[in-house]
Each structure stands twice: as structure tokens, then as C-alpha cells.
N, C-alpha and C positions, 0 to 999 in steps of 0.2 A: 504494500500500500504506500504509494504516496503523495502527498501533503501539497501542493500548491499555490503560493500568494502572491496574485499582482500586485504592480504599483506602477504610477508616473505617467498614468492615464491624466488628461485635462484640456482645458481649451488652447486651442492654437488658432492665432491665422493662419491664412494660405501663405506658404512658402515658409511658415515655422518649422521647429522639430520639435521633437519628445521624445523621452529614453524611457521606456517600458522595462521592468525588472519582474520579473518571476524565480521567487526564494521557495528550491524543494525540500522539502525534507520529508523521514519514513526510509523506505527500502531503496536510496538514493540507487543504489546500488545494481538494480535491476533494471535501471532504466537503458531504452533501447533508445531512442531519440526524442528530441523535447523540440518545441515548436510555437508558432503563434498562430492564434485563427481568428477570426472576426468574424461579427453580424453585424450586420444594419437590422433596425425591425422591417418589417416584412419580407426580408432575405434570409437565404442562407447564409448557416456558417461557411464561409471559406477559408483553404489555409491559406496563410500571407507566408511564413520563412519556417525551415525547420534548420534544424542541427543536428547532424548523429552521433553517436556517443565516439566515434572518430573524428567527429568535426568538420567533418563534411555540412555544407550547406546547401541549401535549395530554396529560391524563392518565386511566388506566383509573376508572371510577367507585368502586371500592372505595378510593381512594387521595388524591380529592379534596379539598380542604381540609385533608389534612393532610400532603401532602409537597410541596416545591415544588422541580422544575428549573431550575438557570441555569445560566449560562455564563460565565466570562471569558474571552475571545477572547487577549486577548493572553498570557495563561497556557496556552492551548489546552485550558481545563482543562472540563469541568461538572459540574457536583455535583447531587445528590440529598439535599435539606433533607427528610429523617423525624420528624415531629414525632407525639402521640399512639400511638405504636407500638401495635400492638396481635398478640396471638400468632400472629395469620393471616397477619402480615407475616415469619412466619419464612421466611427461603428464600437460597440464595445470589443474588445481584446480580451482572446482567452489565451491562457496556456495552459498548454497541452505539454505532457508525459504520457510517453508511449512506455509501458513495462512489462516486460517479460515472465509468466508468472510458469508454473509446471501444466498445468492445462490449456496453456494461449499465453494470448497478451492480453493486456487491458489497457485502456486507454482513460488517464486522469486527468482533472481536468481544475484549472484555478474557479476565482467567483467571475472574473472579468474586470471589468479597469474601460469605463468610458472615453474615448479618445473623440474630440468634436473640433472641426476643425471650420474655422469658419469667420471670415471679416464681421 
């Protein structure tokens, strides 16, 4: 099992940033890759960036070059650098932990973190 907390969600204008943090803790240990997704209301969640527990990254096309995923491992922490915000990045922010259990995976998940971007 593990634990999930955003932070550093809030209002920006267009062409702001935000630095999003997600602190795990629990079975830190198990975890396969950690990530961030969003919804706007009446959408779907999508992912925006993952990280694999090699470091590998991957991000949705709308989001590329301008947000960048890392990790500090000994912090357990990873964050979500938003730079050029733009209004279509309004949406609350989840992260996601993906963990490896004896029967599957499962998939954990923060409360979310409002991110509104807007003149």
C-alpha cells in the first residue's frame, strides 16, 4: 500500500508555472512507476508525465517541452515542473503510483491538487 500527497497546485496566469510535488510513503518500495494525470470536470482523466522507477520518462504530447517530471528518491518525492501554463492546463492533478503487489498491480492514487490557470 501506498500513501500519496499533493501539493503546489494554484492559480497561475497564462505563461506562468507551478511545481507540483507528490510525497509517497507505505510500501515505497514496490512501486513500478509514479506519474501525473489530470481532469477537467466533465472530462476524462488523462495522463500528463510519468517516471519509471528507472527514470525513464514519458509525456502526453500537449504537455511536451513544457512540463518536466523528476524524482528525488530519497525524499520519495516527484514533482511536476509546469512551465508556459496555458488555460487548457486547467484541471485538478493526480498522482498516480503504479505498485506491484503478488497478485497484479495496483494502481494508487493522491486526493489531487487544483491547478487553474487563467488571466
Amino acid at each position: 500500500q501506498v500513501q500519496l500527497v499533493e501539493s503546489g497546485g494554484g492559480l497561475v496566469q497564462p505563461g506562468g508555472s507551478l511545481r507540483l510535488s507528490c510525497a509517497a510513503s507505505g510500501s515505497i518500495l514496490s512501486i513500478l512507476h509514479m506519474g501525473w494525470y489530470r481532469q477537467a470536470p466533465g472530462k476524462q482523466r488523462e495522463p500528463v508525465a510519468f517516471i519509471s522507477s528507472g527514470g525513464t520518462t514519458n509525456y502526453v504530447d500537449s504537455v511536451k517541452g513544457r512540463f518536466t517530471i523528476s524524482r528525488d528518491i530519497a525524499k520519495n518525492t516527484v514533482y511536476l515542473q509546469m512551465n508556459s501554463l496555458k488555460p487548457e492546463d486547467t484541471a485538478v492533478y493526480y498522482c498516480n503510483a503504479r505498485t506491484v503487489l503478488r497478485t497484479g498491480t495496483l494502481d494508487n492514487w493522491g486526493q489531487g491538487t487544483q491547478v487553474t490557470v487563467s488571466s
